[in-house]
C-alpha positions in Angstrom: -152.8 25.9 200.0 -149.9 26.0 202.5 -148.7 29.5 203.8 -145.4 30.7 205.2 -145.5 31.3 208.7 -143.9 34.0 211.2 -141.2 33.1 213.4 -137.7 34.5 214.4 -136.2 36.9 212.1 -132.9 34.6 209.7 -129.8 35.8 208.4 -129.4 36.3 205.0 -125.8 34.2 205.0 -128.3 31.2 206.3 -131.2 31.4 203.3 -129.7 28.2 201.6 -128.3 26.1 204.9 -132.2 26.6 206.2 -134.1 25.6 202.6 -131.5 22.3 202.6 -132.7 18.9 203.0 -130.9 17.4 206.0 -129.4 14.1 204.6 -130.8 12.2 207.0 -134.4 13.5 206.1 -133.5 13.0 202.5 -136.1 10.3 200.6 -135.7 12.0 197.1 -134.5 9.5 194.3 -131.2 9.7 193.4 -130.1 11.2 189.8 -128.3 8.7 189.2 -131.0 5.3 189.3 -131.7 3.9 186.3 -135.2 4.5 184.5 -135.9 0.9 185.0 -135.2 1.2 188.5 -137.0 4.2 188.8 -140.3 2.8 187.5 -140.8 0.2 190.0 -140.1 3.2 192.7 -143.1 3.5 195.0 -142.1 7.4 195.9 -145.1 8.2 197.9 -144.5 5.9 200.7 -140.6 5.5 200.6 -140.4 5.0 204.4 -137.4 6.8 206.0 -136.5 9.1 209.1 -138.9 11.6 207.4 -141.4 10.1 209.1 -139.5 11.2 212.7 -140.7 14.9 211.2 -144.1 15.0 212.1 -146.8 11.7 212.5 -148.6 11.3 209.1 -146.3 14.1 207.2 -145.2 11.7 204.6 -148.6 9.9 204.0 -149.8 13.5 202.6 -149.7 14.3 199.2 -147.1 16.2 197.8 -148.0 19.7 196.5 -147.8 19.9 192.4 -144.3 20.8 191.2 -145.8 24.5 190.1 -147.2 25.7 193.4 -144.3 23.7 195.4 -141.8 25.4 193.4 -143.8 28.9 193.5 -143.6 28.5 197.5 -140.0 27.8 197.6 -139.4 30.9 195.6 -141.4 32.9 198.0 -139.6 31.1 200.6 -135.7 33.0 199.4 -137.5 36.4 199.7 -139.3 36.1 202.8 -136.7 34.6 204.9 -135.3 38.2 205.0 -139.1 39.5 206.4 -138.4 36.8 209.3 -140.4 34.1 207.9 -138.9 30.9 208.6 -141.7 28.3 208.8 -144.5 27.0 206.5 -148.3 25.9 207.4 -149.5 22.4 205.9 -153.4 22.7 205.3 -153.6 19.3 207.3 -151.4 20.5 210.2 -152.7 24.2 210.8 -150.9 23.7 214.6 -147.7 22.4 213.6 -145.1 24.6 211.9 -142.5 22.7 209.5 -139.2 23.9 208.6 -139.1 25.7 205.7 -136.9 23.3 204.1 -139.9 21.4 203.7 -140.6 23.1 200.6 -137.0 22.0 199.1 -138.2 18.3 199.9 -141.8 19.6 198.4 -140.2 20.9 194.9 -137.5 17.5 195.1 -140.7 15.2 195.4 -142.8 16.4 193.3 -140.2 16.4 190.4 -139.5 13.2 190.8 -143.2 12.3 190.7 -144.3 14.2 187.8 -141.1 12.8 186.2 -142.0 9.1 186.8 -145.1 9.6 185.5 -143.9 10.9 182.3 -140.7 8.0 182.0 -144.0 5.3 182.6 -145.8 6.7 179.7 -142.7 6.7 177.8 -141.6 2.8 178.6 -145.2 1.8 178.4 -145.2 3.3 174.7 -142.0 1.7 174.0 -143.6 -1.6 175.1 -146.9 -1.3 173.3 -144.7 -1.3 170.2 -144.2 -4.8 170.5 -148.2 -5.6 169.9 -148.0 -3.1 166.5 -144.7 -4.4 164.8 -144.6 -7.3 162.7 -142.0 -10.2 164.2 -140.0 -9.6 160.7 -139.7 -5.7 161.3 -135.7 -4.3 162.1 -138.0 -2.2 164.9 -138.2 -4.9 167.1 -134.2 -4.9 167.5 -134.2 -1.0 168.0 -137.3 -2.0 170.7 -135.2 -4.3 172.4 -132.0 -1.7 172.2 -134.2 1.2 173.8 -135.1 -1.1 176.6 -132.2 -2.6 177.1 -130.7 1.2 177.7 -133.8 2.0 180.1 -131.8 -0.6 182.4 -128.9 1.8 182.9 -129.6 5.2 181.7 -130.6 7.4 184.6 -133.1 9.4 184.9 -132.6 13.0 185.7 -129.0 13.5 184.8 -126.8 15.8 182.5 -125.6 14.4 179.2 -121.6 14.5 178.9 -120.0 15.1 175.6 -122.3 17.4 172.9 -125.1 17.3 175.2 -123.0 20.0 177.8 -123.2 22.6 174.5 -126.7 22.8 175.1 -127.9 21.7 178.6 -129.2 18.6 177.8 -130.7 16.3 180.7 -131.9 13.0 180.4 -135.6 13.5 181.0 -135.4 15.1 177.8 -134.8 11.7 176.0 -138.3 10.1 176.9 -139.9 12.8 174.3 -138.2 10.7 171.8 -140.2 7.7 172.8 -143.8 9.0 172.8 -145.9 10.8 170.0 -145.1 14.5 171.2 -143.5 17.5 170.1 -139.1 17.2 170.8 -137.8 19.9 173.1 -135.4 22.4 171.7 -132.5 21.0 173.4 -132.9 18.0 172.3 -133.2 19.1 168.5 -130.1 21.7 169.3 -127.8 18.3 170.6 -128.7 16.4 167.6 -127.6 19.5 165.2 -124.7 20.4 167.6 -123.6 16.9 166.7 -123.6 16.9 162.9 -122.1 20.7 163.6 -118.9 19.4 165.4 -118.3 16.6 162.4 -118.7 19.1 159.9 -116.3 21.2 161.8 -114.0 18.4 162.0 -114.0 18.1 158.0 -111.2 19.1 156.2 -113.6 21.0 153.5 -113.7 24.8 154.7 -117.0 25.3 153.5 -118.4 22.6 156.3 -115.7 24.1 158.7 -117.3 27.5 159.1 -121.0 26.0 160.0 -122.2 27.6 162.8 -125.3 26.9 165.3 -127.6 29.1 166.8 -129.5 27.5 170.1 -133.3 27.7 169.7 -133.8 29.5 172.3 -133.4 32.3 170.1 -136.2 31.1 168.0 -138.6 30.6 171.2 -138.1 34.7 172.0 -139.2 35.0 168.6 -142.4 33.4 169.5 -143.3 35.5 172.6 -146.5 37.8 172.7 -146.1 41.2 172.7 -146.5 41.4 176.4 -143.4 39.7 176.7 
């Protein structure tokens, strides 16, 4: 487990300039690549001027995106106890900049999110060995995969999708056998909402939507 490390107190005015990437350190994915692009993405040894950091850094695994992202909260708060290092378990003698956890969270969200956008394009393709060649599916197969070549992966969605935060990692859950987020269900009402809106009957006009957060507070224990 890594730890943050003592070192000279930091300005509060400084937390976010000290927990930033410096662009020239920056191997992250861009938002913007295309799934398809994204796939073939060998993340783990992206070689770059990351690797000027610290011999070996960037052939260590990344830390999961829970306990990087657990770290980096810690990291805010104890900047302003004069933290401003953190401790790798396989470099107990070398402090790293803090902003090593910002490239720990970045990482690791792009990794778990590969993962899931494989299992969802190798679903899409195993299709293919299931459907009959007469089946319409094959077309909507086809379709899907041609959009994998330009969607991006880890972007918001313009239009409807802005009415209820709706990224593009959302989508894959409408390629695998597994319950649809909320947002996703709330964009595809929000939708059919605005058309009825759009109607000239009144009745359809005064539709309203409700996001389902609402109904996930509902569904909280008692602790919460």
């Amino acid at each position: 487990m890594s730890n943050l490390h003592d070192l000279d107190v930091a300005p509060a005015a400084k937390i976010q300039d000290i927990l930033s990437i410096p662009t020239q350190f920056s191997i992250t994915p861009s938002s913007n690549l295309s799934v398809a692009a994204f796939l073939h993405l060998d993340l783990p040894t992206v070689k770059s001027p990351m690797l000027q950091l610290l011999m070996g850094f960037i052939s260590r695994s990344v830390l999961p995106l829970q306990t990087a992202s657990c770290l980096h909260d810690r990291a805010s708060g104890a900047l302003q106890n004069g933290l401003k290092s953190v401790i790798h378990p396989s470099f107990p003698n070398d402090p790293l900049p803090l902003w090593v956890l910002s490239y720990w969270v970045s990482m690791s969200y792009a990794l778990e999110n590969q993962y899931n956008w494989c299992t969802s394009y190798d679903w899409v393709l195993a299709r293919f060995n299931v459907v009959p060649a007469d089946r319409p599916e094959l077309e909507i197969i086809n379709e899907v995969l041609d959009i994998l070549e330009s969607l991006p992966w880890d972007t918001p969605l313009k239009g409807f999708g802005g009415l209820t935060d709706l990224r593009t990692t959302k989508l894959r859950l409408l390629l695998v056998s597994s319950s649809i987020h909320g947002c996703v269900l709330d964009s595809m009402i929000a939708i059919v909402v605005q058309y009825m809106q759009a109607s000239d009957d009144k009745d359809l006009q005064s539709v309203f939507i409700e996001p389902l957060d609402f109904a996930n507070i509902l569904r909280l224990s008692d602790k919460w």
